[in-house]
C-alpha positions in Angstrom: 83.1 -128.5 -139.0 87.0 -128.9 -138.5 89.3 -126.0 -138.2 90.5 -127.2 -141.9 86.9 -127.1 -143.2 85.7 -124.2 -141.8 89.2 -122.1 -143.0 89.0 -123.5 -146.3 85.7 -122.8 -146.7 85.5 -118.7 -145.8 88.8 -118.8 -148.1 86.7 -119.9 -151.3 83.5 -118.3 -150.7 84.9 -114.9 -149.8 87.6 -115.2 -152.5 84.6 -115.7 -155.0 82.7 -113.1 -153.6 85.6 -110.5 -153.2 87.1 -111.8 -157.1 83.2 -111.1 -158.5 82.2 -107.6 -157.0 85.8 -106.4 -157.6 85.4 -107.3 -161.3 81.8 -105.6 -161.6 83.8 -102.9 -159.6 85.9 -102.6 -162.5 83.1 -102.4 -165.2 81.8 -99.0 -163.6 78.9 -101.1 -162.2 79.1 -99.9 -158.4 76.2 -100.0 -156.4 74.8 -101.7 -152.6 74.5 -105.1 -154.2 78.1 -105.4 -155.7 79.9 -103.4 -152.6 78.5 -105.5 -150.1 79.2 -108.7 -151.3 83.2 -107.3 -152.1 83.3 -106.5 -148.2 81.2 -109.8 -146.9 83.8 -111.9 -148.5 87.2 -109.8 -147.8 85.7 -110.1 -144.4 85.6 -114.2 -145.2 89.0 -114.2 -146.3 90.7 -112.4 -143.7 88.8 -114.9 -140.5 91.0 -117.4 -142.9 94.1 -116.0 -142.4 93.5 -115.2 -138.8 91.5 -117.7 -137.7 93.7 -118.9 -135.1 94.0 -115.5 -133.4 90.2 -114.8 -133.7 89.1 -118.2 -131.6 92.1 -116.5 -128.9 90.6 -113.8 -128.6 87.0 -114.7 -128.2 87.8 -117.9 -126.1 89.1 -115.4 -123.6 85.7 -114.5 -121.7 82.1 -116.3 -122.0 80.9 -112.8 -123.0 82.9 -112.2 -125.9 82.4 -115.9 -127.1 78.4 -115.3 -126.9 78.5 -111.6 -129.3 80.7 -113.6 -131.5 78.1 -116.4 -131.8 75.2 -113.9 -131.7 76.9 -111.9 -134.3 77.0 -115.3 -136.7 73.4 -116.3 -135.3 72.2 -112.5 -136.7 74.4 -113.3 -140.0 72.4 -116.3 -140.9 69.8 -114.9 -140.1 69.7 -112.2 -142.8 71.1 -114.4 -145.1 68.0 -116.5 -144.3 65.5 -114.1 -145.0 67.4 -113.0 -148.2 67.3 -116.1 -150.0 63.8 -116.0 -149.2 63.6 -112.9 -150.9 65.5 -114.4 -154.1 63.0 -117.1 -154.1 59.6 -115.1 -154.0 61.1 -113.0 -156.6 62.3 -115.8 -158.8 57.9 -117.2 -158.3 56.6 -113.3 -158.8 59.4 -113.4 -162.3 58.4 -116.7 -163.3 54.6 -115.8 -163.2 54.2 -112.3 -164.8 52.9 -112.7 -167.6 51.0 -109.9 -169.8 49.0 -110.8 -172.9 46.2 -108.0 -172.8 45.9 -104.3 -174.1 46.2 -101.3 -171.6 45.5 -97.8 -171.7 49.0 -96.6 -171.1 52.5 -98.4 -170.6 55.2 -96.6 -168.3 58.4 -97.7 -169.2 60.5 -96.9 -165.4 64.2 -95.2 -166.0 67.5 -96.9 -165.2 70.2 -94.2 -166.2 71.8 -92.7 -169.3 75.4 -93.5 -169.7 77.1 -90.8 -172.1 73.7 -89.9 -173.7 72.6 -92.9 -174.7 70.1 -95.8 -172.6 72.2 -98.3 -170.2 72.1 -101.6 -170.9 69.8 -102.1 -168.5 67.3 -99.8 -169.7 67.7 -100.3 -173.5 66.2 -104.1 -172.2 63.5 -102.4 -170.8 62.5 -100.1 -173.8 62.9 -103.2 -175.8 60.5 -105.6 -174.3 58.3 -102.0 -173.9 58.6 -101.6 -177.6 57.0 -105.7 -178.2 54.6 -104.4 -176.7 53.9 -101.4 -178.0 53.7 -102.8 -181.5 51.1 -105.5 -180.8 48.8 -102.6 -179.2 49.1 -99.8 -181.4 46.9 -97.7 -179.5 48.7 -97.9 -176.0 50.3 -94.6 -175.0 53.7 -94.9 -174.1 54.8 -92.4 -170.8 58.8 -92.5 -170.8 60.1 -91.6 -167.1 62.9 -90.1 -165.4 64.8 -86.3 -165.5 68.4 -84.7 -165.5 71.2 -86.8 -164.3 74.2 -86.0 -162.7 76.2 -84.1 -165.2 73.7 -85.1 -168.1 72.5 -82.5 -170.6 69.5 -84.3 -171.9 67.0 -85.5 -169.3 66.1 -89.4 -169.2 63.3 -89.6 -170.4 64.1 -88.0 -173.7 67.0 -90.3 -174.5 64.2 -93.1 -174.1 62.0 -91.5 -176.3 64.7 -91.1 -178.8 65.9 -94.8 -178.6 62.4 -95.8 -179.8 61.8 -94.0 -182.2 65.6 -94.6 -183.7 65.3 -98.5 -183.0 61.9 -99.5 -183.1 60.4 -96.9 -185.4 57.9 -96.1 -182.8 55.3 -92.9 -183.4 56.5 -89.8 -181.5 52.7 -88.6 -180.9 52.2 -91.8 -178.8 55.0 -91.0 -176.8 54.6 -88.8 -173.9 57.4 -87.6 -172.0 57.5 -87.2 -167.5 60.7 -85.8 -167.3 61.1 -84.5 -163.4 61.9 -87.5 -161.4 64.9 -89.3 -160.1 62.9 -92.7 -158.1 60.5 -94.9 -159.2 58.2 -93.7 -156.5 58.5 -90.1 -158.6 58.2 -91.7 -161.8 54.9 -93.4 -160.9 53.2 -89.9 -159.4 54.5 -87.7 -162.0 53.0 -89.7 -164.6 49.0 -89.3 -163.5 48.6 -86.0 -164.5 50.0 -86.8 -167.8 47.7 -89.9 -168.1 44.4 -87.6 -166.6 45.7 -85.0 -169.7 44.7 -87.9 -172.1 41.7 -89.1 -169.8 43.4 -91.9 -168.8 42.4 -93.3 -165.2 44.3 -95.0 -162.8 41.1 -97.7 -163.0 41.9 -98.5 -166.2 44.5 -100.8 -167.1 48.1 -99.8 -167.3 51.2 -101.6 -168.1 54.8 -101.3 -165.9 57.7 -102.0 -167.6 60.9 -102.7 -166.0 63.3 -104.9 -164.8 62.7 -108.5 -163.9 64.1 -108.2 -160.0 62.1 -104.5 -160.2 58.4 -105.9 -160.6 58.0 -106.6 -157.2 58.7 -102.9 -156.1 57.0 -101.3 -158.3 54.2 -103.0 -158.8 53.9 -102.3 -154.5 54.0 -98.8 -155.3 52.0 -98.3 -157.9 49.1 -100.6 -155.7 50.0 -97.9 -153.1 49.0 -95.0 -155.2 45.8 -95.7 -156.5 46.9 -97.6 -159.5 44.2 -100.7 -159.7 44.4 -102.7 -162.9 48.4 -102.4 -162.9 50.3 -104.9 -165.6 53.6 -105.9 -165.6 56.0 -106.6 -167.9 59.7 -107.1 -167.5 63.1 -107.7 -169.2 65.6 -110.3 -168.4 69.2 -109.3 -166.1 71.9 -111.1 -167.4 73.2 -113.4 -165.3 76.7 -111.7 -164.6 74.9 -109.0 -162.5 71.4 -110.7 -162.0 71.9 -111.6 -158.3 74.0 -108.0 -157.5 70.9 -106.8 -158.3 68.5 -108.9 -156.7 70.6 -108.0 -153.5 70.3 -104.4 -154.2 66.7 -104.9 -154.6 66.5 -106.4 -151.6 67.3 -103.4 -149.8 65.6 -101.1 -151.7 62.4 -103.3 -151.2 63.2 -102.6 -146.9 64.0 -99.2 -147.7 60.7 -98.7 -149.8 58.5 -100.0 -146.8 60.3 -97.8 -144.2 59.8 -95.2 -146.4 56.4 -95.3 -147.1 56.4 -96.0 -150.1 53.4 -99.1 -150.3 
């Protein structure tokens, strides 16, 4: 590729990258999967500007020319094994599919902003709420506690948003209200399900977030869970890859962690 090419190139892609996260940025949205992408391409931009002086520097020695290959070499790399991640997600999205009564349905948090469900999680409680309504006698567990400077915990909010929107029963609702990760949310909720003789043989409905399933559906598998269904609500397309990037490190940070 030509010196033109390859400057042009980093300009766009890193401009589009930088211009995107720094808009999400700007929206309050800030997590791994927005940051990272606002740093990969003001990195982009400025090996544009300076391109010149970078191949000077690095053309000085044979050893500084080979990290600077093995550093691009390890860069494609990851973003090798990422799209691979996008694409197993995009199969495991494409085929969930749930079209059988359960026992229970646990409908996994996603933060309160000023008292009320995000966006993200009022998707969630809607396509949990479909579902509820076709099997009346599925018990509902809403997850998730206190927030930072929140006065009512998570999982009341939820409960609250069902039965204001959806008109759902508050005696099939049962509320875990203690944790702050999904690999809580899944733990505190057996004792709640073995208070209704419910067992984790029997089957039992996650709902979440479409770049989510994978995750949780590993940790659930992970704690005993054995018929686990899934269903899952759609990311809008603005933020859907973000996410799938955050996911993706959750997902290496879940492994590490034990967590399936």
């Amino acid at each position: 590729m030509s010196e033109y090419l390859t400057r042009s190139f980093s300009f766009i892609i890193g401009s589009l990258l930088a211009l995107d996260g720094l808009w999400l940025l700007s929206l309050d949205k800030i997590h791994l999967g927005i940051i990272l992408p606002v740093i990969i391409g003001i990195g982009l931009i400025l090996y544009s500007i300076f391109y010149n002086f970078i191949q000077l520097v690095i053309n000085k020695n044979k050893l500084r020319l080979t990290l600077w290959r093995c550093a691009w070499a390890a860069f494609f790399l990851w973003l090798g094994t990422l799209l691979i991640f996008f694409a197993y997600l995009q199969y495991t999205i494409q085929h969930n599919t749930t079209a059988q009564p359960a026992a229970a349905i646990i409908v996994l948090g996603s933060g309160i902003e000023n008292g009320q469900p995000s966006p993200t999680l009022k998707q969630r409680l809607d396509v949990a709420a479909i579902y509820a309504k076709r099997y009346p006698q599925t018990i509902m567990v809403m997850t998730g506690g206190l927030g930072f400077k929140e006065q009512i915990t998570e999982a009341e909010v939820m409960s609250e948003y069902l039965q204001k929107h959806h008109q759902i029963d508050p005696s099939r609702i049962l509320l875990e209200d203690q944790s702050t990760s999904t690999e809580q949310n899944l733990r505190n909720v057996q004792p709640l399900l073995k208070a209704h003789h419910i067992t984790l043989s029997e089957p039992i409905v996650i709902a979440t977030s479409d770049f989510h399933l994978l995750r949780a559906k590993a940790i659930a598998k992970h704690q005993g869970y054995q018929q686990i269904l899934t269903i899952s609500a759609p990311t809008p397309l603005y933020i859907r890859y973000n996410s799938w990037l955050r996911e993706y490190f959750a997902f290496i940070s879940g492994w590490l962690l034990n967590e399936y």
